[in-house]
Backbone bond lengths (Angstrom), bond angles and torsions (degrees), N, CA, C in turn:
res aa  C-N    CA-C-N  psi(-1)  N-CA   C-N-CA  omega(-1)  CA-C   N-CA-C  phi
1 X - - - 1.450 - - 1.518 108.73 -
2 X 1.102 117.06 138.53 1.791 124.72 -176.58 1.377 103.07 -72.67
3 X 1.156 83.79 131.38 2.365 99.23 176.27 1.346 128.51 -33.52
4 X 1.432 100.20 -40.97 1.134 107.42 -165.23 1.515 115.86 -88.69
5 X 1.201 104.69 -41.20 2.071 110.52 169.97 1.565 111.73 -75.56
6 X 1.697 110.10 -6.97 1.587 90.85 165.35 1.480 105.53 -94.05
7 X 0.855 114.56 9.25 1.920 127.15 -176.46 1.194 109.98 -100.70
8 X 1.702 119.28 -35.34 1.289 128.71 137.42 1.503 128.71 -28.49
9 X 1.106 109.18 -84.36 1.540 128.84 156.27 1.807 117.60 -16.76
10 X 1.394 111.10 -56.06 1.383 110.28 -158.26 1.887 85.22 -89.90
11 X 1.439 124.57 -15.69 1.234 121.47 -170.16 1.565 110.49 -76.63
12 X 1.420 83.03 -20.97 2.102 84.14 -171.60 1.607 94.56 -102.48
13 X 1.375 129.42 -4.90 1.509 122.21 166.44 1.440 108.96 -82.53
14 X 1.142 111.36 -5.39 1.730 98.01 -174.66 1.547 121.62 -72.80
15 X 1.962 109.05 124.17 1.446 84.41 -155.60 2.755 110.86 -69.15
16 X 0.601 82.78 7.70 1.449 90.71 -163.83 1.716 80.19 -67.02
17 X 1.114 130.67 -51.11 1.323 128.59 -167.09 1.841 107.90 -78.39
18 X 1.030 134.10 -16.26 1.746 162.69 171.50 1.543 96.55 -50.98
19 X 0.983 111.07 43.94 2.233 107.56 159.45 1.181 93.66 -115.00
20 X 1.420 91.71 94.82 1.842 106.32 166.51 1.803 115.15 -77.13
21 X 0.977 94.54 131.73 1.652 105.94 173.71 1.292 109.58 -51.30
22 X 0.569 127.76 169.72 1.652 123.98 147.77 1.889 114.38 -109.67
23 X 1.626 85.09 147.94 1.628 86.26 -167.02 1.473 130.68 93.60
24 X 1.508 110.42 88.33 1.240 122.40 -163.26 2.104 113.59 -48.69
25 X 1.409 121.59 134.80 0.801 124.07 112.55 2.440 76.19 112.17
26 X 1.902 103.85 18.93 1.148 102.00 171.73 1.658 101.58 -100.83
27 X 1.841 96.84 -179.14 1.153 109.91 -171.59 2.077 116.06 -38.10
28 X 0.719 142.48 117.58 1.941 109.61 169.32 1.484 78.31 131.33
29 X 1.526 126.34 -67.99 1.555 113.25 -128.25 1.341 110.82 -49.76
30 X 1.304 106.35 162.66 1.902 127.88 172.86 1.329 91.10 -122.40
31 X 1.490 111.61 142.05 1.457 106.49 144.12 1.078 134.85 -139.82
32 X 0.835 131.39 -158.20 1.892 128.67 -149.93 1.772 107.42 -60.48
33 X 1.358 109.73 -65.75 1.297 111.80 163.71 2.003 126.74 -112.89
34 X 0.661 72.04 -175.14 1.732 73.20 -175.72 1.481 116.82 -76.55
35 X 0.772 138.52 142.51 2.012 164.77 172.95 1.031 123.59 -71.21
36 X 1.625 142.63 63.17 1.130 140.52 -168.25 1.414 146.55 -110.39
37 X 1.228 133.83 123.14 1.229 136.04 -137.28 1.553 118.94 -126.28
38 X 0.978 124.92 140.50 1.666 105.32 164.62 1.740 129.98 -89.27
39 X 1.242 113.04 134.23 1.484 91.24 -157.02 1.702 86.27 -114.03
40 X 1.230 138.52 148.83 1.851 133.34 -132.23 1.613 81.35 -159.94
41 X 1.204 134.18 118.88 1.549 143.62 112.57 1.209 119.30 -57.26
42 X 1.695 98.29 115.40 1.480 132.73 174.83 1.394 131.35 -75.14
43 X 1.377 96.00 -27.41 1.081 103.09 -170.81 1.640 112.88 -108.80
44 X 1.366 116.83 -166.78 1.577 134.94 -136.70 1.465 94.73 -121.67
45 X 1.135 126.38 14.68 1.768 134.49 168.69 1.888 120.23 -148.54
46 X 1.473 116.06 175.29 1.653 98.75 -159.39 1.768 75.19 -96.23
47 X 1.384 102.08 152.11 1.538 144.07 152.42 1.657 119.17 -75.18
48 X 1.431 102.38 118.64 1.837 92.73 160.02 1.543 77.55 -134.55
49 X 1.331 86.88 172.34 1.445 127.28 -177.60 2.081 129.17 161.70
50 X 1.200 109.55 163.99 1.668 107.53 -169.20 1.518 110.49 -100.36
51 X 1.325 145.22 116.15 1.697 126.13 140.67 2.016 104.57 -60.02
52 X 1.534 89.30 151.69 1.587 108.02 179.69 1.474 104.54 -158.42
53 X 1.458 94.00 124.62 1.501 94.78 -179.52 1.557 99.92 -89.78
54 X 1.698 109.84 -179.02 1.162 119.73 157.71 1.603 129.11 -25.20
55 X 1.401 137.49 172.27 1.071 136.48 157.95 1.767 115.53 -90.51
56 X 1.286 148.62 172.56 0.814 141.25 -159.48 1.793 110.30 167.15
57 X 1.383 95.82 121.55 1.705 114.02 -164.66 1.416 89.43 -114.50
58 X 2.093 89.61 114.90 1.728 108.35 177.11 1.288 108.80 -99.39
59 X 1.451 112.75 164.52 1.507 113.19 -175.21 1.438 124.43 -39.91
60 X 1.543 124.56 -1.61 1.649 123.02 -161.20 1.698 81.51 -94.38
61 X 1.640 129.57 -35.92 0.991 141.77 -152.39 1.575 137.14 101.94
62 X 1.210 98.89 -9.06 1.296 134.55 -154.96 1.776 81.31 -85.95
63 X 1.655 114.67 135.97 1.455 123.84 172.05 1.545 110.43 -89.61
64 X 0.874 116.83 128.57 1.852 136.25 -178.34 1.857 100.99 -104.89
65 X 1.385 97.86 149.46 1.331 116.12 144.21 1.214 113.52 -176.97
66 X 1.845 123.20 147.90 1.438 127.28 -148.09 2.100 76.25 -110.71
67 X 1.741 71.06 154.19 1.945 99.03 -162.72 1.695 99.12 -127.11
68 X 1.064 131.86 113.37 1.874 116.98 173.52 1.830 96.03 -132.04
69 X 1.130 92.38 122.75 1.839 95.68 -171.32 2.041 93.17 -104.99
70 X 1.142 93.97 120.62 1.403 105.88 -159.67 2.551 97.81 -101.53
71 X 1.264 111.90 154.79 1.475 113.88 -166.76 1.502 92.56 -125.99
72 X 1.678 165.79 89.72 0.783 129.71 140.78 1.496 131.44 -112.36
73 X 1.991 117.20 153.78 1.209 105.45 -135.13 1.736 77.04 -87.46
74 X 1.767 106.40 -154.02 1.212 103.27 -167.30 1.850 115.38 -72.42
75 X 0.721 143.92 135.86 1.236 147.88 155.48 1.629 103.36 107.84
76 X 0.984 109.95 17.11 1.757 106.91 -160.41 1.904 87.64 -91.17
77 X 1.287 101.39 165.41 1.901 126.55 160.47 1.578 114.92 -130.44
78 X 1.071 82.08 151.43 1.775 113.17 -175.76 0.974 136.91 -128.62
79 X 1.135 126.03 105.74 1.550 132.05 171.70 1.410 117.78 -49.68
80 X 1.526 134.18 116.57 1.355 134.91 164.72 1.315 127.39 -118.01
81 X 0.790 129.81 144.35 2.095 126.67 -154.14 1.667 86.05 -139.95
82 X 1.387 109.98 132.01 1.692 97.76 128.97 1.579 95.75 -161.12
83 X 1.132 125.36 -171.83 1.665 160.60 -122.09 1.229 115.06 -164.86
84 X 1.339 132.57 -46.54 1.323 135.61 135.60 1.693 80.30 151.32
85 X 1.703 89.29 -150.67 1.542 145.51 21.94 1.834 88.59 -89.08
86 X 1.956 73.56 146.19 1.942 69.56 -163.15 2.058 78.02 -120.40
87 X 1.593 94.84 176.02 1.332 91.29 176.22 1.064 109.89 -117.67
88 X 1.821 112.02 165.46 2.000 120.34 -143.44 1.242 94.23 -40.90
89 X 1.352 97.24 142.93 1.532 127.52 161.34 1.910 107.78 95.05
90 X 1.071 110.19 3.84 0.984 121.84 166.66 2.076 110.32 77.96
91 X 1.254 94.11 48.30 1.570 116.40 177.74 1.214 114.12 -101.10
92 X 1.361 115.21 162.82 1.586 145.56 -166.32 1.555 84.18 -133.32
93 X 1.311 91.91 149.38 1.678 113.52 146.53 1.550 125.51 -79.39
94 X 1.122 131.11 123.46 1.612 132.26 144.26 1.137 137.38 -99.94
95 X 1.584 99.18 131.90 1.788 85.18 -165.33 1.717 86.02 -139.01
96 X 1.512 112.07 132.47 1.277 141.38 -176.24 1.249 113.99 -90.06
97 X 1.306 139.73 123.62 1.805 129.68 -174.11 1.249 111.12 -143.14
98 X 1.076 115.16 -176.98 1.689 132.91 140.67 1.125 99.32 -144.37
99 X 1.618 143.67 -103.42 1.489 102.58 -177.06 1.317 111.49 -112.53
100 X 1.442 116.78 -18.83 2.229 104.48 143.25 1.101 116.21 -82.73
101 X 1.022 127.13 165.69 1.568 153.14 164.01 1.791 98.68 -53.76
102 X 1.413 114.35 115.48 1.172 123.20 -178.21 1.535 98.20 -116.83
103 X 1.329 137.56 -16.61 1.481 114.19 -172.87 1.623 89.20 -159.54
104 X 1.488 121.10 135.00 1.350 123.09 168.75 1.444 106.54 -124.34
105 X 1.375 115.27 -165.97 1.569 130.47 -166.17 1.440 106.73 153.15
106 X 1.226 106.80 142.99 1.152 126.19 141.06 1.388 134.89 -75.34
107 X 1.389 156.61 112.30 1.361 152.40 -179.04 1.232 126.27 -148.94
108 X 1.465 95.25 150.89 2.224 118.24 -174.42 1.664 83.17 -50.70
109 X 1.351 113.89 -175.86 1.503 149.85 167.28 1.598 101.83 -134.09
110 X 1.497 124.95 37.27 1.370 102.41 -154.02 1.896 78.89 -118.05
111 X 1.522 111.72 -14.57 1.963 101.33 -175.24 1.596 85.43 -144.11
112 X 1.502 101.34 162.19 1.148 113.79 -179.75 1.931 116.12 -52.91
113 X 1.505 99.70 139.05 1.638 86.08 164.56 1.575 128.06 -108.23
114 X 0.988 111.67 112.38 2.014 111.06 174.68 1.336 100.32 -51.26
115 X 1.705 105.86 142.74 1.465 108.19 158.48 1.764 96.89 -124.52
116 X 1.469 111.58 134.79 1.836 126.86 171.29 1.027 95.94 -96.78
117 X 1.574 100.33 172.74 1.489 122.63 156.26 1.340 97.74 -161.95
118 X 1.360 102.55 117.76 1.758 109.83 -175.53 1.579 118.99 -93.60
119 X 0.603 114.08 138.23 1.790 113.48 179.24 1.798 101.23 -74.71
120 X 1.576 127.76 132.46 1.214 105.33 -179.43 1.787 90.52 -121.03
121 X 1.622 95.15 172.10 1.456 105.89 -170.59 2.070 117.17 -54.12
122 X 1.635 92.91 -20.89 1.384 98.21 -173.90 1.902 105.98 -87.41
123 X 1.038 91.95 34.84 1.784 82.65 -160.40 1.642 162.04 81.80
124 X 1.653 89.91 -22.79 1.505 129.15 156.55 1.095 126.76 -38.21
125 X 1.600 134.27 -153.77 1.127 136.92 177.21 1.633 102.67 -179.21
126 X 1.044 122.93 104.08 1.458 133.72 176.98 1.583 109.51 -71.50
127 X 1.528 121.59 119.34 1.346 98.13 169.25 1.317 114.42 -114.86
128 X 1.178 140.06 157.79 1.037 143.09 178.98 1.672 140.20 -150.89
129 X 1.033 142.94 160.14 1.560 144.08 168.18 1.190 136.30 -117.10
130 X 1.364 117.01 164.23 1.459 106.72 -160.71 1.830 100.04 -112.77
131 X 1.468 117.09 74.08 1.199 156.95 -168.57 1.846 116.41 -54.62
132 X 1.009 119.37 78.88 1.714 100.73 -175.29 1.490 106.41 -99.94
């Protein structure tokens, strides 16, 4: 598992960060255990891109939100976990790059996510996810 999303992982278990909303699946919630998904490059070149949960104001007052910038090459899978605080509906952010942000979304952790990258007629490369 990559360093950084199990650092992810233990960041959204920490109970100090654990002020659960009430009411499954709104802006904020945490829940009991972590949400985990496989996230699968489809395509025929390497993938980077970030999960980001919600933002979230802990008792110091101070606003939080957990960041895991994920590398995979072509055909590879990935394990992704989180706990939140995720936003309504129980989403993460994805954001697709090379060095801007080429493809975003919001998405469940509830089914696997594909990541493409299409070759386009102008020479480019479309990237994209399979976003619910």
């Amino acid at each position: 598992m990559n360093h950084a999303l199990l650092i992810l992982l233990l960041l959204l278990s920490i109970p100090a960060y654990a002020q659960t909303v009430a009411g499954e699946g709104k802006e904020g919630e945490i829940t009991a255990a972590p949400i985990c998904t496989d996230l699968t490059n489809r395509s025929a070149q390497t993938i980077i891109g970030t999960i980001t949960t919600a933002s979230q104001t802990i008792d110091t007052g101070d606003v939080v939100k957990h960041r895991s910038n994920f590398r995979l090459d072509a055909g590879a899978k990935q394990k992704i976990c989180a706990a939140g605080p995720f936003f309504e509906g129980r989403r993460v952010a994805l954001v697709l790059r090379t060095v801007i942000p080429l493809f975003e979304c919001k998405t469940t952790l509830e089914r696997e996510i594909f990541l493409d990258a299409t070759p386009q007629d102008d020479g480019t490369t479309k990237l994209s996810a399979t976003c619910s």
